[in-house]
Structure formats: structure tokens, C-alpha cells
N, C-alpha and C positions, 0 to 999 in steps of 0.2 A: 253892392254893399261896400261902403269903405273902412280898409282899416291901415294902423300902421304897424310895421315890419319893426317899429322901434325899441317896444318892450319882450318882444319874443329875442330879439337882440341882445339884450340885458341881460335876460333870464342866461341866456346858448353861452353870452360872455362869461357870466358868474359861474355856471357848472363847470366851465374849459377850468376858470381861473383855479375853483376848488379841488376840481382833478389831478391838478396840476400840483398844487399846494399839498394835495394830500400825496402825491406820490413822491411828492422832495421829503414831506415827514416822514413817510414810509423808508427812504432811504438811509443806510448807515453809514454816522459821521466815521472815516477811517484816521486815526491820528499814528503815526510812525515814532518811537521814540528811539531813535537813533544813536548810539553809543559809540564813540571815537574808542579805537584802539583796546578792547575788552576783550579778553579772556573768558570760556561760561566758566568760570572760576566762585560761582553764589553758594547759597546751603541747599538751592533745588538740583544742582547739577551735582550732589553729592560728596562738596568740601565742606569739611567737619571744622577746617578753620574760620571759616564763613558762616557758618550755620548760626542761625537766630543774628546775623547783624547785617543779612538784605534783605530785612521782611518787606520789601515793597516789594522789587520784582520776584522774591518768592511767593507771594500773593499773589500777584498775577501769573504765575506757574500754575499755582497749586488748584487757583479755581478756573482757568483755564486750561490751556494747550499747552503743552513744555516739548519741544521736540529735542531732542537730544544730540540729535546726528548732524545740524543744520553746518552746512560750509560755504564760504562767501566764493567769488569768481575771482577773485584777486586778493593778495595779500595786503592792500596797501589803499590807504584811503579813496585817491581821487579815479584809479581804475573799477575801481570797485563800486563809487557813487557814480561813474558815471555808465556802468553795465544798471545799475538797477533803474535807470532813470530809462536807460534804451531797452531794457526788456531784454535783450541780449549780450551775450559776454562783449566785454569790451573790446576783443581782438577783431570781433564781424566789421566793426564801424569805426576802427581808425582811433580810439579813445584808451587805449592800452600802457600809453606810454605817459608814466606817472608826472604830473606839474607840466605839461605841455600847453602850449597856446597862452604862457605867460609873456611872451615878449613879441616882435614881431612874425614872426613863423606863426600863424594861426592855423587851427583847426573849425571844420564847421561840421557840422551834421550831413548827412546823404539827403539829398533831395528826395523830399516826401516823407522827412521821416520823422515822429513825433513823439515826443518825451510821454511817460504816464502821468505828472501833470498835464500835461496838455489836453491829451486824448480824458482825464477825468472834466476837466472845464468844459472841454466840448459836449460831455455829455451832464451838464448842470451842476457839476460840482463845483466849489470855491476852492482856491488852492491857497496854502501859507508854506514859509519855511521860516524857522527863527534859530538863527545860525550860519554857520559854514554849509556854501555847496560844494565846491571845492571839483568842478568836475574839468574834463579836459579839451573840450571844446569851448568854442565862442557863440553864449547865448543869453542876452542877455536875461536878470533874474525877472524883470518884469514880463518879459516875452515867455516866462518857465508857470509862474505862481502868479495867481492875484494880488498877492500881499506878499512881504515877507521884511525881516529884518535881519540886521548880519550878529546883533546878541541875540543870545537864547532868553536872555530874561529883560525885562519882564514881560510876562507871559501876557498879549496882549486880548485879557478875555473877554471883556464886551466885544469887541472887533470880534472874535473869532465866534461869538454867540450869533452875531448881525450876518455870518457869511455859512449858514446852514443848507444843504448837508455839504461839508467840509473835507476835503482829503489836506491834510498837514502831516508836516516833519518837523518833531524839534528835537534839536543835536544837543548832545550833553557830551562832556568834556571826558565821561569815561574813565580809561586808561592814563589819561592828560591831566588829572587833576592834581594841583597841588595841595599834598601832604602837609609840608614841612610844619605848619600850625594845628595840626588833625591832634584833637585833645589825645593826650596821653591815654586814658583808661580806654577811650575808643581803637588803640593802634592795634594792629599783629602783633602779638605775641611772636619776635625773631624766631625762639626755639620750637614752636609747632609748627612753621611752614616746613618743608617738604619739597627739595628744589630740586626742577625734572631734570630726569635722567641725562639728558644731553648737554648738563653744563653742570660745570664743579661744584662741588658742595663747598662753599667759602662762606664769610659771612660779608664779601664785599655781592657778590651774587644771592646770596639768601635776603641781604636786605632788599636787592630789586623785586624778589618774592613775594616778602612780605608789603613792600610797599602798592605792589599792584593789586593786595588783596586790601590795604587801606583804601585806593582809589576807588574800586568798586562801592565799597561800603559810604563812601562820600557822595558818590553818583546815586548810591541808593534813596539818599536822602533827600537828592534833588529829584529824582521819581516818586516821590513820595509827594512831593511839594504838587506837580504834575497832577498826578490822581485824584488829590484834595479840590485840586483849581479846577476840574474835570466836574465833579462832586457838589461843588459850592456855587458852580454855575448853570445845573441841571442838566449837565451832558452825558454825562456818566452812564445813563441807563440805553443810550442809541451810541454809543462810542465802540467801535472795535478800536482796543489797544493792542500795540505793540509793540513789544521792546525787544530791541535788536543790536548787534557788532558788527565794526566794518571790517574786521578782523582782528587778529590776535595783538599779545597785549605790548607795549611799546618800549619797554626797556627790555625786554628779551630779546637776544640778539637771531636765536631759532624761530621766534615767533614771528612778528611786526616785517613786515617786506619781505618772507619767506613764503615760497608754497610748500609748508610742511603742515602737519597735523596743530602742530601750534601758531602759524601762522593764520590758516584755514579755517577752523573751528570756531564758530562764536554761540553766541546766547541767545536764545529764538523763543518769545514767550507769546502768546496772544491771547489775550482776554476780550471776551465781548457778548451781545445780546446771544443766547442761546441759540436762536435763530440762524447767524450766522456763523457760532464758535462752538464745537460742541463743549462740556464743562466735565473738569476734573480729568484731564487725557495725559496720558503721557506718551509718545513717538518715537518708536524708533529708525525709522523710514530714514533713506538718505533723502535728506533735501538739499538743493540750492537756492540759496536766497533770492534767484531770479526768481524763484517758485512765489516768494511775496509779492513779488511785481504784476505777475501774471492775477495771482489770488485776488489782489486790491481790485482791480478790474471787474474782476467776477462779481466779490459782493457787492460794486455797485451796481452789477448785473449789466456789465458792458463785454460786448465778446474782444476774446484774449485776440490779438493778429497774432498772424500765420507762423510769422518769421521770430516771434518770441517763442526766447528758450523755455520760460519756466509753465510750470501747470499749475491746476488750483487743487490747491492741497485737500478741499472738503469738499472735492468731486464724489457724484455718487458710485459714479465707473473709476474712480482714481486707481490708478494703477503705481506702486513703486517704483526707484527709478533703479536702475542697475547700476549706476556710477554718478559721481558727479565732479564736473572737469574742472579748473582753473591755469590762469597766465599768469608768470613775472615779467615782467620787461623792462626798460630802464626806469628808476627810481632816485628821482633827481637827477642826479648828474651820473650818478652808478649802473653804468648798462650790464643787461642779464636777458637772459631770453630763455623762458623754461616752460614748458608743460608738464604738467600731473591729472592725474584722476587718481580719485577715490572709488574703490568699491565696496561691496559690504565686510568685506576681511583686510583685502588688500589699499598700501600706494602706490602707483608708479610714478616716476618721474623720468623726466628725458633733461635733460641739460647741453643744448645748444652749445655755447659758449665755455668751454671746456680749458680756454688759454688765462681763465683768472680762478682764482680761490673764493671757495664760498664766502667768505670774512673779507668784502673788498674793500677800500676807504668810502666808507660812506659818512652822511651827516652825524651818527652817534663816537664818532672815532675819538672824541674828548670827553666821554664819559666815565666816568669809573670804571663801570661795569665794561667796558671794550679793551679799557687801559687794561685791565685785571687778566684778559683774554690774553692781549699780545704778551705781556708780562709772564706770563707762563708760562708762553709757547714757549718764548726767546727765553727763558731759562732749564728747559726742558723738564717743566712741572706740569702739563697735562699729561692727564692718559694718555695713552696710544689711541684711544679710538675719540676723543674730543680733539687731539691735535689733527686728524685726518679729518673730523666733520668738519671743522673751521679753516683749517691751512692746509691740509692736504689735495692730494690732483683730485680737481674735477670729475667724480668719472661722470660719463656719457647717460648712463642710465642706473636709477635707482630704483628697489621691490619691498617694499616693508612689509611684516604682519603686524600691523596695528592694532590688531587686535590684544594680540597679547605685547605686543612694542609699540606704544604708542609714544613713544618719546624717538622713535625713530634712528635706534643705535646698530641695530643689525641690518647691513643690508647683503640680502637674500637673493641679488642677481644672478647669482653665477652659482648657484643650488643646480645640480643635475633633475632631482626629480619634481621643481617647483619649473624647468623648462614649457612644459604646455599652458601654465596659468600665466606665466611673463607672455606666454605669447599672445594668449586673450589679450591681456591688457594692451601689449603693442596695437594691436588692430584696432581696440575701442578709441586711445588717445588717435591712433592716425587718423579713423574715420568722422574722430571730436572736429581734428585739425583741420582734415579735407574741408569739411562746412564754410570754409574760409578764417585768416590769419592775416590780418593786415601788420604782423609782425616778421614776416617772412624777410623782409628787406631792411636796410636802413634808414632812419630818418633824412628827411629832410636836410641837406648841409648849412641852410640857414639855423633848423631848432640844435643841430650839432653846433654850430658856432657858440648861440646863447648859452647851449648850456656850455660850453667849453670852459666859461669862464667861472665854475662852479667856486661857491666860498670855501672849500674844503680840496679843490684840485680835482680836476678831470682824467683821470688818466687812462681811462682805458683805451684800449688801438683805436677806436673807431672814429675818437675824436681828431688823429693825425691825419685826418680826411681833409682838415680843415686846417692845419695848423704847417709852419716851417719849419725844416730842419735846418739852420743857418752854418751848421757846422761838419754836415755830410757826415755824421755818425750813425743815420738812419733811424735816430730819435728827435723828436721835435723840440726847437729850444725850450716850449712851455711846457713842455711834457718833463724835460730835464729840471727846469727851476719848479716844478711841484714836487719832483723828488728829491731834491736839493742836491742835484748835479751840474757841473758846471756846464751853460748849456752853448761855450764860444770854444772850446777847449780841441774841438776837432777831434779826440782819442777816441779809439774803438774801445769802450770797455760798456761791459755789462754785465750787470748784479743781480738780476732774476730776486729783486726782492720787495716787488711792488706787488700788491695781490689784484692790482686791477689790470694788469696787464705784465701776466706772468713770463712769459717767457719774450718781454724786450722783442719780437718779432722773428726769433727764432725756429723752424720748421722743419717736422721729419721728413725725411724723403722715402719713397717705398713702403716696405712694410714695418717700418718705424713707426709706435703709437704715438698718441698725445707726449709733448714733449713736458709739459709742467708740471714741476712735480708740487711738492711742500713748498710756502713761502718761503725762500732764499734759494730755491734750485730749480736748475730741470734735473728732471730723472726721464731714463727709456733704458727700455730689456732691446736684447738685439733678437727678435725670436730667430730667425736663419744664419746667426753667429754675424751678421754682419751687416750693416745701415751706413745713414748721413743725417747731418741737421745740418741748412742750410740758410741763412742771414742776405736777404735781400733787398732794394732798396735802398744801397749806399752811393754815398758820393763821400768817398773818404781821400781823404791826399796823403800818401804813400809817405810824403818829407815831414809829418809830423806823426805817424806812427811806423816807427822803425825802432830796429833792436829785436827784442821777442815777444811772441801770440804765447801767453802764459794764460792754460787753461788750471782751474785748479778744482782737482774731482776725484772720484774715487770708485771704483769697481768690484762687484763682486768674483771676477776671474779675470785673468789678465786680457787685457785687448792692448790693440793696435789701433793705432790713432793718423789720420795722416790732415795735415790743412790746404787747401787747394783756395783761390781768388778769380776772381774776374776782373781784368780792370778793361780800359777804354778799346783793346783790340778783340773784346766780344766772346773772345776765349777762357773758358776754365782752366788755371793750368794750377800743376801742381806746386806747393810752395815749400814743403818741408814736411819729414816725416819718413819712416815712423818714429814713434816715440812708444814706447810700453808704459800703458797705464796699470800698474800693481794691486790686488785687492790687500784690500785695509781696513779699521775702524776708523782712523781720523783721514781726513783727505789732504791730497800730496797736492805737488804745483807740478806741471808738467811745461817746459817750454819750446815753440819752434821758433830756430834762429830764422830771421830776416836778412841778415848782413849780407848785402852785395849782391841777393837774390835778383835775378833779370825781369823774374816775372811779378813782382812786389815791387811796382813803378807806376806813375801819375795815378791816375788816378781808381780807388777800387768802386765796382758795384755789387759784387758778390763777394761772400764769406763761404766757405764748405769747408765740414770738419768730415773724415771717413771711417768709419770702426771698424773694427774686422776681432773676432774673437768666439770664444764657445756662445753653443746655441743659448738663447736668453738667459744670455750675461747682462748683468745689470748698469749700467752706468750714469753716476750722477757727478753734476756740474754743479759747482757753488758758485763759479764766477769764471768770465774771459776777457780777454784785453791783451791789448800792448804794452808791456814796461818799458 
């Protein structure tokens, strides 16, 4: 009997085809509404100055998920988009270090390794971005997304109707939005904001307040638009939404490039088919926004890899997490290198780089609000305790209770009976860290170069990697003409009053701590009544600095000072001294003669000052040199 295989073929094609058809239906479109530089500063995160003027994303709170506790992996946009993009914090994979791979110095991905765009397309999703990627690697956006545009608008919806089921990102301007034209009866109210705790109550800082709670409200507007075009083009009802920050909000100088609780903290809201989102929830759980990464995955029912941090948040075994970590690193041209975690009470922090002040020059140093900062230090109008968070010494390690100090004013390290909780947390950041830190080291001296030549001045030590000293003062001539010093002049002097590179290369010796103190000094206790700081890397010529090493400082009990050199016969000898430094309120000049000294000749490579005086006596330095 004959027959043909042709239409049993037909049929087998049509069923695959429908199966198929029906399981792309079955799957949910995930849209990301991504917020530049946002504070949860709405009426769902419980600001009464906000309430009733973000009813979009409080509608999407209210009838979905509101998590409360959510914190990004980095303070700072492109570290932060590019961990969510790798599923892991950006220190694992080399993406850590903020605007990098813009010039020639390139960054790439680890072999084998694939974005959650990617790994969604692989698994039948369409992918779009409309907007900023802004991430820190070399890839290009066609090789990321299906589609994508670099504006947010217009929102291209037939397109995005024709590429179902859909994983997209569209970025909104956030925190970034310009005010200046924001109808009057729509602004803040100046006198109802509420300006946190860790920065002055002024009304040059209260309007940066107020204006970030206008921007939100602007953004809201534009989520609103969003929802509508969601709504008007039958998506709405298979759509998980969510809206989200890439951290904290952008004219606050604690928040935006900081890993503090205002830095950290953003707005985490998800609405979607009941299916996938439970409805009307509110969370208190810590998350990390890896946790979205991981989640996305899920609901399109792709499994999470191995080597991703986050988990999925509407597991049915989900489990809470105990902490949740993040990196600073350099930020533009301003290098920093910090870790924290959060726990469910506590923060800690560790702070690497100890030789610069929190408040270093970075890109906002011509704003009002920064002007207003330095303006009050240098007049002695902050507090005591905002002039230490901004220009005070580094310290090494910070312990908040956030819970009840969420503004981050007290720190509680050095609590005798909070000793076993610091210690927890020491061991959770170390064993965060051990996982791997591709911030361990320093860059590259090609991306040091690029950025060296930052539009605001480079200055911290790490860039003299790359740069000359033409004048053997053991600062480099660009480093001197960005702090507008003469950089041919050959003099040994130094002002300790750059904050990116506080103590000019200056180092304790022995059980001498950190040497930097507040912007414009060093400060060090002598704990065993007696130290050194020690200045190395010169080529100084002896015939243009002669006369007197005029230290000018002041101490809390009298010491003994003596100055000793190195020049070209390899030897330390001594050069003068002692001298009695006097305790006082204003600080004295102290000088060592030079004159006709044997051992102050051709040429010097070392500097050593020597203290000797009561056990931790205190002594501070405003300034040294040759007159």
C-alpha cells in the first residue's frame, strides 16, 4: 500500500509550530525601569513630603512588591550596571572601576562569560535597551540586545509589540532630571524637607533636598507615560514591571559614589501577573539587586549559573540573606577602594586608602552644594562631627547602627562591648572579599595615564606612577600645576591640603599610625612617646634649598623633634635638631638651620623628621619646607 509521509509532516510541523507559539505566549514579557541616581525617597517608602505626588511608582508598590531593604553593589552607575548585567558584583570580573574602557586601555569580559541579556536571547527572549548602558567593559550594544536606542524616548512600541516575549531596560533620567522649569505649584515645599543628618541644615543644602524630591516626582511622570504605553498596547496584563535605582541620589555628596546607607539604598518595586508576583506585599528581607538579576532568569524559567550572586526572590525554599556586600573603587578620575556590608542592624566598612579624605576633588567640586561644604570647613562652621565625616583622617574601619543612625553619624568601632559583633562582620566582608577582588591591585598604567589627564585634576599618588617629577621635590610637575604649585621651582615644600592625596607622600615609621590627618594637616599620637615620618623619593638639589626646614605645628605636650636626610652617599645622617615643639591652641613655626651643614649637600633622596616626647602626645603638622 502506498502512502505519503507528506501530510503526517504538516500536521508534526503545525503541532511543534503551536507548542512552541503557545509556550513564547505562556512566557512573561520582563520590562526593567531603571532609574539613574534615585533615592526611595516616594510616599510608598514613607516621605510625607512625596506622598500623593508618585502615584505611579506608588501604584506599582502598592499593588505589587515594595521591598524595602533593597541595596545596589556599588554606589555609582556604571559599576553597578555592569554587576547587574554579570550577575555578579563587579569586583569578580574586572568591571569595578567606574568609566573605564573609554579610551585605549580596554576592558573585555572572561572568556565564556555571558551577560542576562544574552543568556535571555539564548533562551527565546528578545532583548531592547532605550538609553544609557554605560557599563565598563568592551561589548558591543548589538552583540548585548536585539534592538536598542541610546534615548529613552520614544518608546518604540510597535517594535517592541513585534519582539514578544521581551526582556527590556528603559533608563529614566531619575535623580538627573532637570528642574529648573518644574511648574511652580508642582515644586517642594523648601520648608518641609528634612535634610539628613550628615550634612548641614542650610538652605544651600536643603534646596539640593528639596530638588531631589522635585526630580523624583518628574520621573514619576515619565513612569506614568511607561505604564500607559504598556496599557494602550495590550502588554500590560503578561508584563512583570520594575522599577528600580542605580543608587543614591546625585547632588548629595554622602549619597551618589558613596558606599553608605545613602549611597546604597534605592527603590525596588515589582508589579506583575500574580503568577509570577505575589500582590499587595511589602519586604522586609535584605536584598541585593543582583537578587533582580538572578530573579529575571527564573521567571523566564531559565536556571540561575552557579557563579551568580543573586537568588530569586519568590523561591518557594527562599531563604533570607544575612548581609548584603558592596565596592567603591575609582570614580572617574578619583581613586578609592572600599568595602562594606550591610547586615540586618549593622554597617561595616573598611577603607583601604586611608592617605586621602572622604570629600576628595571629584567631578561635583563646582557646585554649590561642595562649594558650601569647603566654605565651612575653611571657616570653621561645621560641626565637629560633619567636619571629621568630610575632611577628617580616614579611619580604617567604620560600625554603624543603622538602625537607629541611619544617616551614619556615630561610629561605634571602637565600643568595648560591640567588640564580638565588629568581629562577625570583619569575617563576613573578609570571606565576601576572599571570593575574589580584582581590585586588589592597581590599574593598568595605560587606564592611569588616560585618566591622569582628568578635566577637574588627577591627583591622587597613584597617578605619579605615570607621571614626572621635573624638579626633584618628589611631586610630579602635573600633580603640582593641578594644585597650583609651581611645578619647576625645585623647593621642598608641602601643604598637606589636597584631599586626594593627603599627606604629599609623607609616611609613619614604626608604631606611628596613619599620618593624615583633617584637610590642611597631618596629625599622629606618638603612642610609645616617640616615632618618625619619613619623605621618600626625592631628587632634591641641596643649592636651591638652603637656609631653614621650617616645620610649622603644634602639639598637645612638649616633644623633641630632630630632621635627619639622605643624599647620594646612601646614608641617613643627621641634620639638625633638637628643636622643642610647645603645646598650644594656634600652631608655632619651628626651624632647623641648614647653614654650612656637611651633610645637607648635592643631592637629597630622603627626608626623616624624629619625635621623642610623652606617651601619645599628639602632634600636628600644617605645613614643611625650606625658607
Amino acid at each position: 500500500m502506498k502512502f505519503s509521509l507528506y501530510p503526517k509532516f504538516l500536521i508534526l510541523l503545525v503541532l511543534f509550530l503551536s507548542v512552541v507559539f503557545s509556550a513564547a505566549q505562556d512566557k512573561p514579557n520582563i520590562l526593567w525601569i531603571f532609574a539613574e541616581d534615585t533615592s526611595p525617597w516616594m510616599g510608598c517608602y514613607g516621605h510625607e513630603v512625596n506622598e500623593g505626588h508618585t502615584p505611579h511608582i506608588d501604584s506599582l508598590a502598592n499593588q505589587g512588591v515594595l521591598f524595602k531593604r533593597a541595596y545596589v553593589p556599588a554606589p555609582v552607575c556604571s559599576a553597578c550596571r555592569s554587576a547587574m548585567m554579570g550577575g555578579m558584583n563587579q569586583i569578580r570580573f574586572n568591571a569595578h572601576e567606574h568609566r573605564s574602557s573609554r579610551g585605549k586601555a580596554q576592558l573585555f569580559l572572561p572568556d565564556g562569560m555571558q551577560l542576562l541579556p544574552q543568556i535571555m536571547n539564548e533562551n527565546g527572549y528578545s532583548t531592547f535597551n532605550l538609553g544609557k548602558t554605560d557599563y565598563n567593559f568592551i561589548l558591543p550594544d548589538s552583540e548585548i540586545f536585539t534592538f536598542s536606542q541610546k534615548q529613552r524616548e520614544p518608546i518604540p512600541w510597535d517594535k517592541v509589540k513585534q519582539h514578544q516575549p521581551f526582556y527590556g531596560q528603559i533608563q529614566t533620567a531619575g535623580g538627573k532630571q532637570n528642574t529648573s522649569k518644574w511648574p511652580q505649584d508642582r515644586k517642594t515645599d523648601r520648608n518641609e524637607v528634612i535634610v539628613p543628618a550628615d550634612y548641614p541644615d542650610n538652605d544651600v543644602q536643603r534646596e539640593v533636598v528639596a530638588e531631589h524630591y522635585d526630580s523624583i516626582r518628574k520621573d514619576d511622570d515619565f513612569i506614568g507615560q511607561i505604564v500607559e504605553g504598556l496599557k494602550a498596547n495590550g502588554l500590560w496584563e503578561n508584563t512583570i514591571v520594575v522599577y528600580f535605582g542605580d543608587h543614591g541620589a546625585n547632588q548629595l555628596l554622602r549619597h551618589k559614589q558613596m558606599p553608605t546607607e545613602g549611597g546604597l539604598h534605592v527603590p525596588f518595586a515589582v508589579y506583575g501577573p500574580k503568577k509570577y508576583v505575589p500582590k499587595k506585599k511589602v519586604r522586609n528581607d535584605l536584598v541585593n539587586m543582583l537578587d533582580l538579576s538572578a530573579t529575571t532568569l527564573a521567571w523566564a524559567g531559565i536556571p540561575i549559573p552557579g557563579n551568580w550572586e543573586g537568588q530569586y526572590l519568590f523561591a518557594k525554599k527562599f531563604k533570607a540573606r544575612e548581609f548584603v556586600a558592596a565596592a567603591k573603587d575609582r570614580l572617574d578620575h578619583t581613586i578609592d577602594r572600599v568595602r562594606t556590608l550591610r547586615t540586618k542592624r549593622y554597617r561595616y566598612t573598611r577603607n583601604f586608602k586611608t592617605d586621602r579624605i572622604f570629600l576628595q576633588p571629584q567631578y561635583r567640586d563646582q557646585q554649590p552644594y561642595t562649594k558650601n561644604m569647603h566654605e565651612l570647613y575653611h571657616a570653621g562652621k561645621l560641626s565637629d562631627r560633619h567636619a571629621e565625616i568630610y575632611f577628617g583622617e580616614r579611619p580604617a574601619e567604620e560600625f554603624y547602627d543603622v538602625e537607629k543612625d541611619p544617616a551614619q553619624m556615630v561610629n561605634l568601632i571602637n565600643v568595648p562591648k560591640l567588640a564580638d559583633e565588629i568581629q562577625r562582620h570583619r569575617q563576613l566582608l573578609d570571606a565576601w572579599i576572599a571570593k575574589g577582588d580584582c581590585g586588589e591591585g592597581e590599574e593598568n598604567l595605560q587606564e592611569l595615564l588616560e585618566q591622569s589627564t582628568g578635566r577637574w585634576g588627577a591627583v591622587n599618588p597613584e597617578y605619579e606612577l605615570v607621571r614626572t617629577d621635573h624638579d626633584g621635590d618628589g611631586l610630579s610637575s602635573e600633580w603640582e600645576k593641578a594644585v597650583g604649585r609651581d611645578p619647576d621651582d625645585g623647593k621642598l615644600q608641602f601643604q598637606f591640603d589636597n584631599g586626594g592625596w593627603q599627606t604629599e607622600g609623607w609616611q609613619g615609621e614604626g608604631n606611628v599610625p596613619n599620618v593624615a590627618g583633617y584637610l590642611g594637616y597631618l596629625d599622629f599620637d606618638l603612642p610609645d612617646g616617640k616615632g618618625s615620618i619619613v619623605r621618600t623619593g626625592l631628587k632634591a638639589d641641596t643649592s636651591i634649598n638652603d637656609g631653614k626646614f621650617e616645620v610649622t605645628a603644634r602639639v598637645s605636650h612638649p616633644v623633641l623633634a630632630w630632621l635627619s636626610a639622605e643624599n647620594e652617599n646612601g646614608s641617613v645622617d643627621r641634620i639638625a635638631g633638637p628643636v622643642t615643639l610647645l603645646p598650644g591652641k594656634q600652631f608655632g613655626s619651628y626651624g632647623f638651620d641648614l647653614t654650612n651643614n656637611p651633610h645637607w649637600t648635592g643631592t637629597l633622596h630622603q627626608l626623616r623628621i624624629d619625635f621623642q616626647g610623652s606617651k601619645g602626645a599628639l602632634v600636628e603638622i600644617d605645613s614643611m619646607g625650606v625658607q
